[in-house]
N, C-alpha and C positions, 0 to 999 in steps of 0.2 A: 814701577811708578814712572808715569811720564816725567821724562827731564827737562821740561822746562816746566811743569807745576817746580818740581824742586827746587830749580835755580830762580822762581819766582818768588815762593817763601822764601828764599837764603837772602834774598835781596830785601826784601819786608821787613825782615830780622833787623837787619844790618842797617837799613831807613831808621826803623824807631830807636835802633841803639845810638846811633847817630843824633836823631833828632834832639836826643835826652841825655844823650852825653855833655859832662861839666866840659867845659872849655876851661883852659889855666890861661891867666892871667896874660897878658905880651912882656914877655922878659925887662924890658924896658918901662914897664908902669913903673913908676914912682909913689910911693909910699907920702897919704896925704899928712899935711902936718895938723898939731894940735891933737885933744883929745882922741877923734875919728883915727887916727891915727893907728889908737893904742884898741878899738874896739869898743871904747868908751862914748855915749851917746850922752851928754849931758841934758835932754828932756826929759830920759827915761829916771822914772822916780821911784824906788823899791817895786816892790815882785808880788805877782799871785797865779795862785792854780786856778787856769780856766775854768769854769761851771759849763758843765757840756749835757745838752737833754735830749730826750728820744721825741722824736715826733708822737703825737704835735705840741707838744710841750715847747718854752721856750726861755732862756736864761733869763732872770732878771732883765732890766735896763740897767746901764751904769750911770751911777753917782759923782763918779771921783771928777775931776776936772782938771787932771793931769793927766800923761801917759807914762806906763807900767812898762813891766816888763811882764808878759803872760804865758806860762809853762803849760800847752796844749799837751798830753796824753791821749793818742788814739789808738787802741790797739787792732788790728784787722781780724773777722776769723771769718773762718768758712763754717754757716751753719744751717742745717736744714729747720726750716719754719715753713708756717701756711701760707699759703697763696691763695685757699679759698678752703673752703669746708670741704673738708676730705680730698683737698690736693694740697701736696706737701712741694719742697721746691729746696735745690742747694743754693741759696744766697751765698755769695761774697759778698762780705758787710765791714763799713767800718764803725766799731763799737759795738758788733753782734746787732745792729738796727738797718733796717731799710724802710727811710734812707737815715743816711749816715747822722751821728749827734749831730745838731744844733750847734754851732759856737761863736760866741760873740764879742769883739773886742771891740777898741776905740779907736778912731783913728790917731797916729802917731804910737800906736802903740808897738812894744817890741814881743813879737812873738818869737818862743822858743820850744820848737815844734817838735816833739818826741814819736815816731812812728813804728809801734811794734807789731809785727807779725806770727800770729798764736804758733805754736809748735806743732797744730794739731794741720795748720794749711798745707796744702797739697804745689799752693802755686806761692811763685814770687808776686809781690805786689808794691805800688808806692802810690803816691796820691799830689796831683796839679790842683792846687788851689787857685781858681781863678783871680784871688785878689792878693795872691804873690807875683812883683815885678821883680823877675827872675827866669833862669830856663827852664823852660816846662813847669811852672806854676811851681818850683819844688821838688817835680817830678824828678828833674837830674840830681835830686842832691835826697831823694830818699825810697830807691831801689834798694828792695828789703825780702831777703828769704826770707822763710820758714823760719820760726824761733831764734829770727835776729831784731836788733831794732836801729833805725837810724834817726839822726836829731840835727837841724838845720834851723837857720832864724829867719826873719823877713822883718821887717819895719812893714806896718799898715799905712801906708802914706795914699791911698784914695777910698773914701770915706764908701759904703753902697754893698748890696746885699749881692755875695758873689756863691757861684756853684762851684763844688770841687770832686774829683773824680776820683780814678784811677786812670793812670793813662801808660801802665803795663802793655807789650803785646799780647794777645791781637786786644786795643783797647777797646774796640766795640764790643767786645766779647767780656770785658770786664765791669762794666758799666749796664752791659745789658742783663746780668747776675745783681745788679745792684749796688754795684760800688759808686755812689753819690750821696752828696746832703748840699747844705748850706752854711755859710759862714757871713756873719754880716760885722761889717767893721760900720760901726757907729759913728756919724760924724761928729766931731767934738762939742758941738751944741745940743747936739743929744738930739731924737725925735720927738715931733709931737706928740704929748699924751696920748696915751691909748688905757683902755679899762682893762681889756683882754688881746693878747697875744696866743697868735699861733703859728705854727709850723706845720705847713701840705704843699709835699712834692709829688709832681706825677713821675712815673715810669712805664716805659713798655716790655714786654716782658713774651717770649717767645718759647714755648714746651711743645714737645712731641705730640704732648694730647691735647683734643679741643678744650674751650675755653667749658668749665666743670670735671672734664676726666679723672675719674677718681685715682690714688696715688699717687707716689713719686716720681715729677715728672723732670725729665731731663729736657737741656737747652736743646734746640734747633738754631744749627746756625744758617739752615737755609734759608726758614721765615726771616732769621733775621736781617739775611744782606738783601731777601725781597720785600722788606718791611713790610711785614703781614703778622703783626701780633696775636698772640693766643691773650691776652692778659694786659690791660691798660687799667691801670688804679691809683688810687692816689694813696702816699705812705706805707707802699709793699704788699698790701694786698685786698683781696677784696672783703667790701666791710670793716674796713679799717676806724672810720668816721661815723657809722650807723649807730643805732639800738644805743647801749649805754656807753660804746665809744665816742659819741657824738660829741663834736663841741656845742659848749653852753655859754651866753649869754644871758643878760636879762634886760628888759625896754627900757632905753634911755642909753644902754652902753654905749661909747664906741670898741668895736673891734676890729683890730689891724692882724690882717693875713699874710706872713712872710710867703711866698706858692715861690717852688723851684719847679723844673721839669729836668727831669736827670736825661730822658728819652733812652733807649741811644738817637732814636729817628725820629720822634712823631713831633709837631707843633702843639701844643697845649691852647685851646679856647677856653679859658677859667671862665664861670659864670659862677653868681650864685641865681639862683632861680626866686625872687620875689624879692630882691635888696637892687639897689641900686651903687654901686661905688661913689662914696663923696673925693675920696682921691684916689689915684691911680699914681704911683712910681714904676715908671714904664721902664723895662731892661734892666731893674735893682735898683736907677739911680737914687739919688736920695735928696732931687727936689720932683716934687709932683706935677707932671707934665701933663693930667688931664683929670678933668673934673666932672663928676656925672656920668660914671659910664656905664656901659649894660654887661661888657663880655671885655676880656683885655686876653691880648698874646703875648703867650710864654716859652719861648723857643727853645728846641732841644740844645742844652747847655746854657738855659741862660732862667732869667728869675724875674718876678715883678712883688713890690707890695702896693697891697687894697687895702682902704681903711674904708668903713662909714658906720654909722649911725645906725640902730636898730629900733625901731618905731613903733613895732604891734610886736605883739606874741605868737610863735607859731613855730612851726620845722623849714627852714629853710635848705635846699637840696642845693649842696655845691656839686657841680658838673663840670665835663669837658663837653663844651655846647658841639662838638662834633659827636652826635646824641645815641649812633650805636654804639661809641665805646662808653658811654657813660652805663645807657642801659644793659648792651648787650656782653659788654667786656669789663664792667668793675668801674669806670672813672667816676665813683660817684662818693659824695658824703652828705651829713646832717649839720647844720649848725637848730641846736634846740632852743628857743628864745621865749622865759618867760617873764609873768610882769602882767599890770592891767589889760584890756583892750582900748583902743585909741577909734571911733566910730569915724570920727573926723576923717580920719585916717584912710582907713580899711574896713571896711562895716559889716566881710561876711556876705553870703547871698542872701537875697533879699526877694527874690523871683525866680520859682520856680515853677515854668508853663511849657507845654507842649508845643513844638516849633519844625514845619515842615520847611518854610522857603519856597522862594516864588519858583525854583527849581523840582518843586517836589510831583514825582511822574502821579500821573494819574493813575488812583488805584493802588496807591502806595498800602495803604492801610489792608485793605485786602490782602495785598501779596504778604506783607507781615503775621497777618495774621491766619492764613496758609502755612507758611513754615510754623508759625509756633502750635499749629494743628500737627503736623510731621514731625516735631519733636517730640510732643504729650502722646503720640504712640509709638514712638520708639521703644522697643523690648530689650532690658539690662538681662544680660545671659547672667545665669546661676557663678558668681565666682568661685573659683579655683584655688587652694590651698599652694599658696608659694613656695619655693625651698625657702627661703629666709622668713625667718617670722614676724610678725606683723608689726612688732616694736622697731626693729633695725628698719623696715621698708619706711614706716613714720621717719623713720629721722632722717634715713634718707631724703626722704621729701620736705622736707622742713629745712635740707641744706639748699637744694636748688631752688624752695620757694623765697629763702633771704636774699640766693644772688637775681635772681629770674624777675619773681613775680612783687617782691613788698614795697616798689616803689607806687605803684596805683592800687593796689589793694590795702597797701598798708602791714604795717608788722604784726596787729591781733587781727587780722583780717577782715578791719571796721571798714574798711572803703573807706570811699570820700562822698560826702553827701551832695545828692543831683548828679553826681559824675559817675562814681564805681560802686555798682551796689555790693551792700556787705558781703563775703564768705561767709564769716561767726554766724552762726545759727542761722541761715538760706534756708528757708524752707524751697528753694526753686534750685538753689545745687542739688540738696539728698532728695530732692524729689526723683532723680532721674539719674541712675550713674552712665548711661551709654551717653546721655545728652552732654552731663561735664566733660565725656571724653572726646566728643565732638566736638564740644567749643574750644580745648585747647588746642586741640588737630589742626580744626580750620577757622576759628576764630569764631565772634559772637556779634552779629548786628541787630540790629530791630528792639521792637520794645519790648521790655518782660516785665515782671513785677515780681519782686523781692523783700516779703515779708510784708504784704499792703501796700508798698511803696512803688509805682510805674518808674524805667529807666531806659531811657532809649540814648545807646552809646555804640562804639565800636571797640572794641576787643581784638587784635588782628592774632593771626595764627604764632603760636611759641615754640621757637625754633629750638626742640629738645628731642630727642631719642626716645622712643617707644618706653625703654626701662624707664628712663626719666619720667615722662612724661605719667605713668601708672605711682609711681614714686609721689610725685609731687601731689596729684588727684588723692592718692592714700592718706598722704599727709592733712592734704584742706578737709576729707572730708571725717577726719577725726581729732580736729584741732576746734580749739577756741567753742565748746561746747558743740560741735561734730559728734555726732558718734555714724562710723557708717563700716563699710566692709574692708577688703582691703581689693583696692581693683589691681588685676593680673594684668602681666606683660599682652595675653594671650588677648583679654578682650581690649586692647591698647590696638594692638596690630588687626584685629577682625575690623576694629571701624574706620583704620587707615583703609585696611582693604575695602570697603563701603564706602568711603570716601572717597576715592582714587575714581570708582568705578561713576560716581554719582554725574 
């Protein structure tokens, strides 16, 4: 081994030992008088066990109107969970959750912070909570093997929603497994009402395989020191927020969003897509520093809360507005908000007409309707009998259609109307399997018609692998009242090759 990689880890070592090393006391401090004295805090008023919740769950608000004394319980383990349908992942977690429980105390309050370490971990671990005034957030005072536990206290004396990690060496390496959550010390007037509460952290997330590769996939710490994530999602993994994970609402609520970003690297552009934020607590604090906004930043290691108002009914898509990781890497969820409709409001389309632009080349229509001449004779070759049978290939495709394709198609493959014409029962998908296999290859322009209904949209080309790509076609065209074959790898790849050549 090169000798100075060597003597450069030895010194890395020795930095963070250093950095997170207790410091004793100066011989010469004096012992203050009075109660403090003796360890006794006379604000603190009897005792309780923190209430700790997995994302996106979130504790209660508190009541009391004094400050406690609060018995935090966190235990660490190392445990393999999903990262996306058919890819698994070794998280280190604190509370076996990514991200880490929820916990919420009051300001003034005395927390007394228990950190155990399952028996079952392989590594040392401790945890820097950002809203401990102290070395290393804690971190020097709760370096903890395997099947030990260590216990330190803090006074909450600044009110504001803080992020808390592991800050172990190598700590990028600890955090980029998932060691993060949130902690928010409540200021003593308590926050404004809110109806619903939640809890969504982003992370980024780095595996040897691309972003879908099926199994167990182990870190890369190349991606990581070249921040190039496989995996950006909110709350550990993809889908976490969707289908019936989704958070709900109903018209009228207000809902307040605690958003962490554990990172270890990327900035977070929280949106939600059709809400507007009535407040924004920028960097956690806990008075609202902007009002009305579209998109708020949430930096690696740091937090903001959103509240507003929800107004109509419908699915609201929370994103990271940096829009390939939402679509193409996981940063995405639902909030599902029922209740009347408000016309005043939001009133739905209301016009739908044919629209070329003073842009539109001459002969446009011709040439559209040219290619959909060269579609309608395209010849679907005789399919091929898979080694897998036809139920596992469905489900495979039903995995990459939840991460891939259901945010404009939709989850029962109703589309969106005027915009993405249906999957469910297409008569213009099963009419043609070589043409479906062409539109996911190289995408879909121009007009078609979809069950009576004309749709003139773009579609751009879906960045999947041949198997995938057969996988996912098997799946739409035997889903949601589907019935069709099961298309092979082989004519997947014949129309790449036709494609390429075209």
């Amino acid at each position: 081994m090169n000798i100075k990689r060597i003597l450069s880890a030895v010194s890395a070592l020795t930095l963070s030992s250093t950095i997170f090393a207790a410091e004793p006391p100066p011989a010469s401090a004096a012992p203050l008088p009075g109660p403090a004295a003796k360890g006794v805090d006379p604000e603190i008023i009897g005792e309780e066990k923190a209430v700790l919740t997995a994302a996106p769950n979130v504790p209660p608000p508190i009541k009391r109107k004094h400050a406690t004394k609060v018995v935090v319980n966190l235990e660490v383990r190392e445990v393999v969970k999903r990262m996306a349908d058919g890819v698994e992942y070794l998280f280190w977690t604190f509370g076996g959750e990514v991200p880490g429980l929820f916990i919420r105390v009051r300001e003034g309050d005395l927390v007394e912070f228990h950190l155990g370490n399952h028996p079952s971990s392989k590594m040392p671990h401790n945890i820097d909570l950002h809203a401990v005034t102290g070395p290393g957030g804690g971190a020097a005072s709760s370096f903890t093997a395997p099947g030990h536990e260590s216990q330190f206290s803090f006074k909450a004396i600044n009110p504001g929603l803080y992020v808390y990690h592991c800050a172990t060496a190598p700590v990028g390496m600890h955090v980029a497994n998932g060691m993060y959550g949130l902690i928010l010390v409540e200021p003593k007037e308590g926050l404004p009402p809110a109806d619903k509460e939640y809890y969504v952290m982003q992370g980024d997330f780095y595996t040897k395989g691309k972003f879908g590769e099926e199994g167990l996939q182990p870190f890369d710490m190349e991606k990581a020191v070249d921040e190039k994530p496989s995996y950006v999602v909110f709350n550990g993994s993809v889908g976490s927020l969707v289908g019936d994970k989704a958070l709900k609402a109903k018209v009228g609520e207000r809902v307040r969003l605690f958003v962490g970003n554990g990172g270890p690297n990327l900035t977070s552009s929280f949106h939600v897509i059709g809400e507007i934020f009535d407040h924004v607590y920028q960097e956690g604090g806990v008075r609202a520093s902007q009002e009305q906004v579209q998109t708020t930043t949430v930096p690696a290691g740091g937090s903001a809360v959103v509240d507003f108002r929800v107004d109509v009914p419908g699915t609201f898509i929370l994103v990271d507005h940096a829009l390939f990781r939402a679509f193409n890497k996981g940063a995405l969820g639902m909030l599902k908000v029922e209740g009347p409709a408000n016309l005043l409001i939001y009133s739905g389309k209301e016009v739908d007409a044919t629209y070329l632009g003073d842009s539109a080349f001459a002969g446009a229509q011709a040439k559209v309707t040219e290619l959909e001449s060269q579609m309608k004779k395209a010849i679907a070759a005789d399919p091929k009998i898979a080694a897998m049978g036809k139920e596992i290939i469905v489900e495979k495709g039903k995995r990459i259609f939840s991460q891939t394709c259901f945010a404009c198609h939709q989850a029962e493959g109703q589309g969106l109307p005027g915009v993405f014409p249906p999957l469910a029962k297409s008569d213009f998908l099963m009419a043609d399997k070589a043409r479906a296999i062409r539109g996911v290859i190289k995408g879909q322009t121009g007009e078609m018609t979809v069950n009576g209904v004309k749709y003139n949209g773009v579609m751009p080309p879906v960045m999947l692998n041949d198997e995938q790509i057969a996988q996912v076609i098997t799946y739409v065209m035997n889903a949601w009242g589907n019935s069709g074959d099961i298309v092979t790898v082989e004519e997947v790849k014949k129309i790449h090759a036709e494609s390429a050549n075209q």
